[in-house]
N, C-alpha and C positions, 0 to 999 in steps of 0.2 A: 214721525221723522224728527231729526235733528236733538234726541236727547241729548246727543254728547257735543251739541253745539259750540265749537270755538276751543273746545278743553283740549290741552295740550296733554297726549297718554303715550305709553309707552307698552309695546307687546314685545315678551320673548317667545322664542318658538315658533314665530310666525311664520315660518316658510311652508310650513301643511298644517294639516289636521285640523285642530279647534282653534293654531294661532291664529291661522288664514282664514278661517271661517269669522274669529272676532274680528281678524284688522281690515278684511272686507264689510262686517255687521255696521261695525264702529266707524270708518269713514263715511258709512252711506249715514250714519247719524250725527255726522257733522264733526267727529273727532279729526285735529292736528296731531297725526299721527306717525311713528316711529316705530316702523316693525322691525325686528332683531331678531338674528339667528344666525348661525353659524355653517348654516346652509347656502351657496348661492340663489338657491329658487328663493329666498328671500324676496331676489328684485322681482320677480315674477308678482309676488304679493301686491308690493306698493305699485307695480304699474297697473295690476288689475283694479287697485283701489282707485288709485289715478283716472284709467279708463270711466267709473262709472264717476265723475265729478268730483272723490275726494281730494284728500289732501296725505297724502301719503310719504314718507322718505324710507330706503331700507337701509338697514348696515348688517354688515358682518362683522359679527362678536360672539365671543363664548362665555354664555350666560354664569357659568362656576370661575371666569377669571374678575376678579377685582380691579384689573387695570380694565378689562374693557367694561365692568360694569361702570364704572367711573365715566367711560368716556360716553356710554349711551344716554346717562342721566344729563351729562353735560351737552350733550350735543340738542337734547332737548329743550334745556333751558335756553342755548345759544339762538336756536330756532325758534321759540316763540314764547320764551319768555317766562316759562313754568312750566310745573310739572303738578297736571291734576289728578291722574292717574295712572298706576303703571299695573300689569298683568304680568306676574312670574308665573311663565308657562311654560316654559321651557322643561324637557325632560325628556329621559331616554328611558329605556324597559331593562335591562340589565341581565335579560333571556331567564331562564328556566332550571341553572344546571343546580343538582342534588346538592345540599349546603355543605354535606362532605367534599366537594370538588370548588370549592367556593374557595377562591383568592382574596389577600386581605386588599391588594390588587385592584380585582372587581370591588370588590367593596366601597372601596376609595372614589371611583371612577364614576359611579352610581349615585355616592353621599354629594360629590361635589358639585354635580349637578342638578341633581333634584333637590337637595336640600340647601347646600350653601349656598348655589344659584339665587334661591328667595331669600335667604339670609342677608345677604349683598346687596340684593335690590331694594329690600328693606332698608336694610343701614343708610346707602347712602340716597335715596329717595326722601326718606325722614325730615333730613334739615330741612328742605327746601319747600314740604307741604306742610311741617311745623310754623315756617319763616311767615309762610302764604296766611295760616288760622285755618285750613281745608287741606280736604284729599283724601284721596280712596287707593285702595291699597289690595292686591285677589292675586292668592296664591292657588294653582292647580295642585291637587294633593289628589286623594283616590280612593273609592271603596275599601280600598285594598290597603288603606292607612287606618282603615275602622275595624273591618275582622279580617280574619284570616280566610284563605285559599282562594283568592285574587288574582294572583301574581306570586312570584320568587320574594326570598329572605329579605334581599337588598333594595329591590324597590319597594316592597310593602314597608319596611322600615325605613326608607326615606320620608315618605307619605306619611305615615303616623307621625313623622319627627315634623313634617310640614302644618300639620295639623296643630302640635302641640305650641309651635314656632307661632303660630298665629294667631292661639289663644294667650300667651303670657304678651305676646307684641300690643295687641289691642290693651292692654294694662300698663305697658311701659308707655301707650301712646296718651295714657289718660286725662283729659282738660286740654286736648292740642287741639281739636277738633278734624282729627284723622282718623279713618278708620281703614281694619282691615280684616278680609272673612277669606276661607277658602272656598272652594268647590270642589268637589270629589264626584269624578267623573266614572260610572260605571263601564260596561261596555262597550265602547265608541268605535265606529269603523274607522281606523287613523292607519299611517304609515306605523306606527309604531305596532299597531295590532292587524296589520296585513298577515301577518302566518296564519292567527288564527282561521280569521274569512278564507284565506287563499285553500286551507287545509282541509276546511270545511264543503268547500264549493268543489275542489278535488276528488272530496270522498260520496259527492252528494250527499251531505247531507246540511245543509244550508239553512236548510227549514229549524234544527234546532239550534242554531243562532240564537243565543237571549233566551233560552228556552225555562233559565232559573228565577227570569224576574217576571212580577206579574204582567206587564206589558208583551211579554215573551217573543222582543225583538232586542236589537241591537239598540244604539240611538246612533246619532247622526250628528260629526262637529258643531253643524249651527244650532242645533239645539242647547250646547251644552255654551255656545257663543251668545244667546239670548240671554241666558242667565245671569251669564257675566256683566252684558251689558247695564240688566240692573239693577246690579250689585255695587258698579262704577258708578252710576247715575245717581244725579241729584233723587230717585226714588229711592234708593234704597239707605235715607238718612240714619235711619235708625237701627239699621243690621249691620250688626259690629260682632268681631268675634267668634265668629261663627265659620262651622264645617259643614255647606250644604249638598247634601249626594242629588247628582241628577244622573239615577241608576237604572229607572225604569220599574222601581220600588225594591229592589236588591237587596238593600242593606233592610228593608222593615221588616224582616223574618228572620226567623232561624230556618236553617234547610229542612226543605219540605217535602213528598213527592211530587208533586205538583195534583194531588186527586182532588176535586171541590173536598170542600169539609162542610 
């Protein structure tokens, strides 16, 4: 307990999935935390943090607008005085449809919050972990920013451009003593990916869930909230730069039938 003791962090997307899963992980390990999202169950988050002892605040913001990124990074500072970590989590799935029926529309709506989302949070996080000499930095990007057949056009090319945003960023950040990596999160049972399970459990057939990666399940928010946690932590000093999938081993193959070899 208490890795993230006293550090002032910032989550988007926190109202479900893996945000909620980190800004419940992260308070029970002692983070002054700032869950964000654009969702009201937001509050739900910080009181359940609250409930177990943390230190929780929620707001409502939308993680692709620059005015409220401004005002989430500032409201941080205002409340405890720095910013040691923040998690660009935030993101939408952008559905399924044939890339001939694709809007430039959709397209936009997708970029802006998967990608310039962390772009944003990047930008304006920087000065003030710069100012500090420290700070951690973890954007959510996705299997499905590594190869292909994932996900749709628009969000998998969000996720590679997350990817790539976090490789050239850790270079602009160099001799600051900030760091920052992604995560690329495989199958996770989230609000975002409710059709698939719902579709699944409909048709019975549940059991092939995850059935592509060698673990041949799903994973689960908090697992993939573990990771993060020590990626943010004073542990993970030296992991910079970096796109780590936690897929269930997904991305270590090329498609296979699944038959032993």
């Amino acid at each position: 307990m208490g890795r993230l003791e006293g550090k002032s962090v910032i989550i988007t997307g926190a109202a479900s999935g893996i945000g909620r899963a980190a800004a419940l992980l992260f308070a029970a390990e002692g983070a002054k935390l700032i869950a964000v999202d654009r969702a009201e169950a937001v509050h739900d988050t910080a009181e359940q943090a609250r409930q177990q002892g943390g230190t929780a605040q929620a707001m409502i913001a939308d993680a692709g607008s620059e005015d409220d990124v401004k005002a989430m990074i500032a409201k941080a500072i205002a409340s405890h005085g720095r910013l040691d970590a923040l998690w660009a989590n935030a993101g939408i799935s952008g559905g399924l449809l044939p890339l001939a029926e694709q809007s430039v529309e959709h397209w936009q709506d997708v970029l802006r919050i998967n990608l310039i989302g962390p772009f944003l949070a990047i930008k304006h996080a920087m000065p003030h972990m710069i100012a500090q000499g420290a700070g951690a930095l973890l954007c959510t990007a996705s299997v499905a920013g590594l190869k292909a057949g994932a996900s749709g056009h628009p969000y998998a090319a969000s996720k590679a451009g997350v990817i790539s945003l976090v490789q050239t960023t850790a270079y602009s950040l160099s001799g600051t003593g900030v760091r920052i990596n992604a995560i690329c999160p495989g199958l996770i049972e989230t609000g975002m990916t409710k059709p698939v399970f719902d579709g699944a459990r409909a048709r019975g057939t549940e059991h092939k869930i995850g059935q592509l990666n060698p673990l041949k399940r799903a994973g689960q928010p908090r697992e993939l909230a573990t990771m993060g946690l020590f990626l943010l932590s004073d542990e993970a000093s030296y992991v910079n730069g970096q796109a780590i999938a936690v897929d269930g081993g997904l991305s270590a193959s090329m498609p296979y039938t699944g038959k032993p070899i």
